[in-house]
C-alpha positions in Angstrom: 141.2 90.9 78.0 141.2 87.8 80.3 137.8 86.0 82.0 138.3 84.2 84.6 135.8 81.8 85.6 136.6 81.6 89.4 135.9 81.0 92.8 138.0 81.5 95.8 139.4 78.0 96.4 143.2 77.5 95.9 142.8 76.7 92.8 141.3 79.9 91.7 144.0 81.2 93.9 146.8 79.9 91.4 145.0 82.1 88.6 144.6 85.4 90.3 148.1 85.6 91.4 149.5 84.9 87.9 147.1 87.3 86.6 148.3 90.0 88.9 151.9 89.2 89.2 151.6 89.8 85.3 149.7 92.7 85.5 147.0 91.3 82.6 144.0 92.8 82.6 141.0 90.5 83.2 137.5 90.3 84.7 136.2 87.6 87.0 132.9 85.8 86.2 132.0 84.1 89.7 131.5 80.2 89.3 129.7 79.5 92.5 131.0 75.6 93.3 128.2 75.3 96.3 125.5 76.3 94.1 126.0 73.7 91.4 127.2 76.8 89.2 130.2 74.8 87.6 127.4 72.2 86.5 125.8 75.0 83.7 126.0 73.6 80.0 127.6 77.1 78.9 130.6 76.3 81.4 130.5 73.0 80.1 131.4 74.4 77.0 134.9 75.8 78.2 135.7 73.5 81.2 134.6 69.9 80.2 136.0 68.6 83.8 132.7 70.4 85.7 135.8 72.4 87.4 136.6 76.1 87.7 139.2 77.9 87.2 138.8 78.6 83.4 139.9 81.3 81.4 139.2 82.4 78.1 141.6 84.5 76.5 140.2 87.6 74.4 143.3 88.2 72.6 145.7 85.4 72.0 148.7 85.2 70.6 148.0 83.8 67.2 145.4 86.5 66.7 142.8 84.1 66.3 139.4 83.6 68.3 138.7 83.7 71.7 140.9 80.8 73.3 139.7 78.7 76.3 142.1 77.0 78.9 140.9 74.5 81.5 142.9 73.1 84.5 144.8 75.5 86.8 148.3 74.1 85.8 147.2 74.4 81.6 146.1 77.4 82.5 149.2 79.0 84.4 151.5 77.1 81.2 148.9 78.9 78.8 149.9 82.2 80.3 153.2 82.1 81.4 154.0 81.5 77.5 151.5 83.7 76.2 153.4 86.2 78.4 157.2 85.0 78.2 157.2 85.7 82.1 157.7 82.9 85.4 158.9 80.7 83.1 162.2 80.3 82.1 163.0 80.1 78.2 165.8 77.7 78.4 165.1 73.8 78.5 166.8 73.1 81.7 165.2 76.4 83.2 161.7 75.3 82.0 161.9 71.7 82.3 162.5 72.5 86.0 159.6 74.4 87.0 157.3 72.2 85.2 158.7 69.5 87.1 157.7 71.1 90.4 154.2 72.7 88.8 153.2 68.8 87.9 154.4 68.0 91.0 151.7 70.8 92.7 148.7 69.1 90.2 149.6 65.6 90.7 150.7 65.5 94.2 150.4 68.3 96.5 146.8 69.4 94.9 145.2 66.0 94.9 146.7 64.6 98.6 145.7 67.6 100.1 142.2 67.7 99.0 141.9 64.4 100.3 143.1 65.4 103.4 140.5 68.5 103.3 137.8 65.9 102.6 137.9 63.7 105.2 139.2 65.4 107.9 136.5 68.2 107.1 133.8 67.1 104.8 133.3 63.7 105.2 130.0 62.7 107.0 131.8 59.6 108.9 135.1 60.0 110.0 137.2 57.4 108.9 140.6 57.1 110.9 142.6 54.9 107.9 141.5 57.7 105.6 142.5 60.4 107.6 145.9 59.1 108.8 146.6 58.5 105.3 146.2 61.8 103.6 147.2 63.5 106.9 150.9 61.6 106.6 151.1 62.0 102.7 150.4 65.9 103.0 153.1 65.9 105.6 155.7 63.6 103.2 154.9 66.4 100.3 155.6 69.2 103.0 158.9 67.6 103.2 159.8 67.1 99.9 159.2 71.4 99.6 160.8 71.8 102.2 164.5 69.9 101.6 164.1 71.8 98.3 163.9 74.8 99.6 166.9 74.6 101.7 169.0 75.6 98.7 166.5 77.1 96.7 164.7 80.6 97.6 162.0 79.9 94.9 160.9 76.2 94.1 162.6 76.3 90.8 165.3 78.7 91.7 163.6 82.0 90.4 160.0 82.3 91.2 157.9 81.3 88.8 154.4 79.2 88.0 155.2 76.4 90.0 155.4 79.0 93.5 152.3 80.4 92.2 150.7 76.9 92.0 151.4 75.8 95.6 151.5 78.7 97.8 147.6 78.6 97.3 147.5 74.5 98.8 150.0 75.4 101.9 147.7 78.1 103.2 145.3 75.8 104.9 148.2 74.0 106.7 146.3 74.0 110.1 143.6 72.2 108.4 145.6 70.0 106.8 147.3 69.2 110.6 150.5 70.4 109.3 153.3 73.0 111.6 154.7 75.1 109.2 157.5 75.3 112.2 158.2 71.5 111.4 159.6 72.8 108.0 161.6 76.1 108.7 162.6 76.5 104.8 158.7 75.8 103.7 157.7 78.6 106.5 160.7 80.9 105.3 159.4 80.5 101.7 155.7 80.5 103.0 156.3 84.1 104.3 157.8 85.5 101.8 155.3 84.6 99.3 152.2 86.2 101.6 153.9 89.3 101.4 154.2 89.6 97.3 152.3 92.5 96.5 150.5 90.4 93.6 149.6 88.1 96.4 148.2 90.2 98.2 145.7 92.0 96.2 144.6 88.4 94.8 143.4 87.3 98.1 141.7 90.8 98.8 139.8 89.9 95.1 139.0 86.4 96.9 137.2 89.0 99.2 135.4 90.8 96.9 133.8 87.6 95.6 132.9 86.0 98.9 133.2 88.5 101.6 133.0 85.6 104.1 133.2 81.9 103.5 130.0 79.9 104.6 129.8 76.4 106.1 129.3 74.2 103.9 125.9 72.8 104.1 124.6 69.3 103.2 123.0 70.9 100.0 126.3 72.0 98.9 128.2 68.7 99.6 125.7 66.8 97.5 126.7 69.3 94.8 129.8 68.9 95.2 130.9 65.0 96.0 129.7 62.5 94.6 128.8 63.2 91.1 128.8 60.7 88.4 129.0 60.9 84.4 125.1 62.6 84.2 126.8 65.9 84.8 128.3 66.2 81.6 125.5 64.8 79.5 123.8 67.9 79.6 
């Protein structure tokens, strides 16, 4: 057995798919970013970075103690091992979709929730900050797209690296991105909301939070702006 310490961002998106792509069984422990939940001192204890998802592995495969994985992308390595599945076993094979997984985490991830931040959550609007994540989310959007044109998965097969950035691309209107702009992102884009796993780990988003609220000032001081205290508790 599997917990997942999640909320339904696309982050905690990445998790959910693998989990049901893989058919693991797991239970989801709600981690309530708006509320300050991430902030506790016992989730401190498994994800030192203040961030959700996090996993703790019930039975892992050295037969050991409970095992804890921070960070989406150590997370979806963690499992695709643990498992032997969306991952290939040769080096070339491997070495490829990590390449486009760190690519996800360092790029993709990041630029976009830049572009999230200012455009949405900022409280000034800041044109040069805007137009810059704006333009760089567009750049990665091209970069996916000229490799999809030969590849019907990221990495060839699907695999961790798909189920990585699928999550970051759904908010393209928000991100002021035309999937139509990129006709072998879109074709890719499509195919993936119609995986089954996919599926049924957005309708567990739902179950979570039924309806996303607006974020309030409250939850925006929670959430930006947090300095080194956090972790001292």
């Amino acid at each position: 057995m599997i917990d997942l310490h999640y909320w339904p961002t696309p982050n905690g998106h990445k998790i959910t798919i693998f989990l049901e792509e893989a058919g693991l069984a797991y239970r989801i422990h709600p981690v309530n970013i708006g509320k300050g939940e991430q902030f506790r001192p016992d989730f401190l204890k498994i994800a030192p970075n203040n961030r959700m998802p996090a996993i703790v592995d019930h039975a892992p495969v050295d037969a050991g103690p409970p095992l804890s994985v921070f960070e989406s992308g150590a997370i979806l390595l963690y499992l695709a091992e643990k498992t032997g599945e969306f991952i290939p076993s040769d080096a070339r094979g491997r070495a490829k979709v990590t390449e486009w997984l760190f690519w996800q985490m360092g790029g993709l991830g990041p630029m976009a929730g830049q572009n999230h931040h200012f455009n949405i959550y900022a409280p000034e609007k800041i044109p040069y900050a805007i137009d810059r994540y704006v333009k760089e989310t567009n750049r990665l959007y091209g970069v996916l797209n000229k490799q999809l044109a030969d590849h019907e998965y990221m990495a060839g097969d699907y695999s961790i690296a798909d189920m990585a950035s699928y999550p970051w691309i759904v908010p393209y209107e928000r991100q002021g991105q035309k999937l139509e702009d990129f006709p072998h992102l879109k074709r890719w884009f499509e195919a993936m909301a119609t995986r089954p796993a996919v599926v049924r780990a957005y309708e567990k988003a739902k179950e979570v939070q039924a309806q996303p609220a607006p974020m309030s000032d409250a939850d925006k001081k929670v959430l930006f702006g947090q300095t080194a205290d956090v972790v001292k508790k």
